[in-house]
C-alpha angles and dihedrals in degrees: 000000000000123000095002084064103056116115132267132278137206095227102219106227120257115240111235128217138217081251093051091051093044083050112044098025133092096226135176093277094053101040104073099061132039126202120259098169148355113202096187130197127194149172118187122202108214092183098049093028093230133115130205123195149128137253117203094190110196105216130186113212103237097176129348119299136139099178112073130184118228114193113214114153118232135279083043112088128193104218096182136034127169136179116195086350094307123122109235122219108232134159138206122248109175099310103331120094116216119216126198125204117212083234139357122294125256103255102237098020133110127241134177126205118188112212117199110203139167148165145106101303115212119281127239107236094179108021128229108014092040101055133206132102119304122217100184135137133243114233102274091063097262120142106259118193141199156132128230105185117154116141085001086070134220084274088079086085113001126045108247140135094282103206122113087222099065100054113165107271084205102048121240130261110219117200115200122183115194130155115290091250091080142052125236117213130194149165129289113004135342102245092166139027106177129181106220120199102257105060098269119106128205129218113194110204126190142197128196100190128077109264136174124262107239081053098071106087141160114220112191123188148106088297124170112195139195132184139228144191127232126188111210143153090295101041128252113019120197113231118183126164132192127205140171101266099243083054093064110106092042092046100052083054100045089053106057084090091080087078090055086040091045091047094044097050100041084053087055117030105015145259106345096270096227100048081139091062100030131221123276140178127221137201116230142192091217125047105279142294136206095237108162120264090340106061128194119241125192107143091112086243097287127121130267130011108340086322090322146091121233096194096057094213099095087251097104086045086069092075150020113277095209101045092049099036102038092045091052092058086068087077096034118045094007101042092043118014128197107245086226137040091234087066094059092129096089086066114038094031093050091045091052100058086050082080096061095045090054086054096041081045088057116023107023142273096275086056090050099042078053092047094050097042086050098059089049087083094070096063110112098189085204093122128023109248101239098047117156130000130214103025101076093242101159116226107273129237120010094287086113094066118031091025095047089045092054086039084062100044096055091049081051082046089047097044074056081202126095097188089055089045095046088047091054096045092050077040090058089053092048115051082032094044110148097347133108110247139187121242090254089062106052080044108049080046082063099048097038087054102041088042080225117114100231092179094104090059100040085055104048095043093041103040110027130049089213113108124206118263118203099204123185145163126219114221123182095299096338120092114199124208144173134155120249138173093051150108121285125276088021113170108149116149126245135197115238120167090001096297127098120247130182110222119183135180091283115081113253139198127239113172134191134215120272108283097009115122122262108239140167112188121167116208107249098237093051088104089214130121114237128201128194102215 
């Protein structure tokens, strides 16, 4: 039992500064509009490593309000921001912008306020979980150019409300100009390709559905494309993919497997939640990323992680990490979105046991319950998982992944009924369906819907680092058992010999037949600790 086992640790506070607060809280300069749309312009220089653009943000007035904060991460500077062609005073604080009206909004009107930046964006220097813009090459010696920004956040490199609760109802359009020597990718779907006068050319791309804001993302290289139907819950569904062009012929091998990945999620979670903006791959020049309707791929077309398989059973060798992971996280993390960063579980813990359902989809129960036991041993329990809200401070560690996603295979071994788990995941996407959400909701959903109260759980896995140990003593033919090392009130049931028990705090009494063998066997994909006293 490896990792999960290590002992505990008394996790010192961070301290939190002015800069962490402006960032991850929804302050009295954030809370009076909410964002309707970004249509985003932008014009990267490879050779200088610096970009120039605009942001007209469409913004509804919720409650009074004349001073807005605008979120751009330093070095980037706006240099100009106006409001009905007049030029707005503003100042920097940290990264936030401040933006003063001349007067107080209209509650219930929309406004738009168009933002020019520019500047040299900081660089990844280990995409993508050091995020930033990346100005590389392909191997033949081309400019090839992208963002990772996750947890970073898009104000990295474009001034927006950087909160994952306030995503654009009404999508976002992003412009992108580049030499014509080159070709711009978005999300959603291409509306303009224009030839401009000076040898540059600009693609316009556009999205109609709500989308986060470290998903919208500009990829620029030497890119060849082809499209594909896919005939899904919802009818035709748009594929393209995009590939550097000496990658053609891989590549339209590799991905075939989308329409595996497409067939397995919409079994078990439900129609593909963007088929207005249709799905694309990407090629990138990093490992892959979940940007919406437009995903990363960087896996250099092999199985597996990166060539290998994190579960160590065989089982994550039978398919292609980044296809699988990164698509599911278009129901979980794109269709519904945590409000906060803390809660990031609901994406990455979801998306992770969507892993296990691919493999249980295509190579039976018993190969996903492996798969999912085998990543197990990856789970470190140094942090609990949901840690400090309002100052955008991601989960630390992994927990979130490979914890959170055994967390969720032992509530679907405790509902006991696949029809009924697989009801209440395609139910998720669908009353959440293109809204932000706080973890209780997506909890007490899981509870309403199960008729089991998984508080206790949820509780337990998300916001302590101490995992349930099932400790019992064998007596003659009685076996005795309780659960320690929990919250309190802890009563969830376990299966041992086959048979569900409910063991609580308080030691109880199993006994066995006169000459039957005292046993006490937990099933392996309980992800408990048990300890023989």
């Amino acid at each position: 039992m490896s990792q999960w086992s290590a002992a505990q640790t008394v996790e010192k506070v961070p301290v939190f500064t002015h800069a962490d607060s402006l960032r991850g809280s929804l302050n009295a300069q954030r809370d009076w509009w909410d964002v309707l749309r970004y249509e985003i312009e932008v014009k990267p220089d490879f050779a200088s490593k610096s970009i120039k653009g605009s942001n007209a943000i469409r913004f509804k007035v919720i409650k009074a309000g004349k001073k807005m904060q605008i979120d751009l991460q330093e070095p980037m500077q706006i240099t100009e921001i106006i409001w009905n062609k007049q030029k707005l005073n503003f100042f920097r604080d940290n990264s936030a912008f401040f933006v003063d009206f001349p007067t107080a909004l209209t509650v219930g009107k929309s406004e738009t306020v168009l933002i020019k930046f520019e500047g040299n964006p900081v660089i990844a220097t280990r995409p993508p979980w050091d995020g930033g813009w990346i100005f590389t090459k392909d191997k033949l010696d081309r400019p090839w150019m992208t963002v990772a920004c996750e947890g970073l956040g898009a104000s990295v490199w474009m001034p927006c409300k950087d909160h994952l609760s306030d995503e654009p109802d009404n999508g976002a359009s992003l412009s992108i100009t580049v030499p014509d020597t080159l070709v711009a990718i978005g999300n959603g779907r291409l509306k303009e390709k224009k030839s401009n006068a000076d040898g540059t050319t600009t693609y316009v791309w556009n999205v109609i559905n709500p989308i986060n804001n470290y998903n919208i993302i500009p990829y620029i290289g030497k890119y060849v494309t082809w499209h594909e139907d896919y005939m899904g819950e919802k009818g035709k569904l748009d594929c393209d993919y995009w590939v550097i062009d000496y990658n053609l012929d891989k590549a339209k091998s590799q991905f075939k497997a989308v329409d595996s990945m497409l067939r397995a999620f919409e079994y078990w979670m439900g129609p593909y939640p963007f088929y207005e903006d249709g799905y694309k791959l990407v090629e990138a020049p990093h490992l892959g990323m979940e940007h919406q309707s437009a995903i990363a791929y960087g896996n250099k077309y092999r199985y597996g992680y990166s060539g290998r398989d994190l579960s160590n059973t065989g089982w994550g060798m039978k398919w292609d990490f980044i296809i699988v992971h990164e698509s599911g996280h278009e129901w979980f993390g794109n269709n519904i979105t945590a409000k906060d960063i803390a809660d990031e579980w609901i994406h990455e813990s979801f998306t992770n046991y969507s892993e296990t359902l691919y493999t249980d989809y295509y190579f039976g129960k018993e190969a996903g319950n492996a798969y999912n036991r085998g990543i197990r041993e990856n789970v470190q329990s140094k942090y609990p998982i949901i840690r400090y809200y309002g100052v955008n401070l991601e989960p630390e560690g992994t927990d979130e992944y490979y914890k959170g996603g055994n967390m969720l295979h032992l509530i679907r071994q405790i509902i006991n009924n696949d029809s009924l788990f697989r009801q209440i995941w395609r139910g998720l996407n669908k009353t959440f369906y293109h809204q932000t959400v706080t973890a209780k909701q997506i909890e007490n959903y899981i509870s309403k819907e199960a008729h089991i109260d998984f508080s206790p759980i949820f509780d337990q896995y998300l916001r302590t680092t101490k995992l349930p140990t099932l400790e019992y003593t064998i007596q003659g033919n009685q076996v005795k058992y309780r659960w320690t090392n929990t919250v309190k009130g802890y009563d969830m049931p376990a299966k041992v010999n086959d048979h569900w028990i409910r063991p609580t705090e308080k030691w109880q009494t199993l006994t066995f037949k006169a000459g039957e063998e005292a046993t006490f066997n937990v099933d392996p994909n309980m992800f408990i600790m048990v300890k023989k006293s």
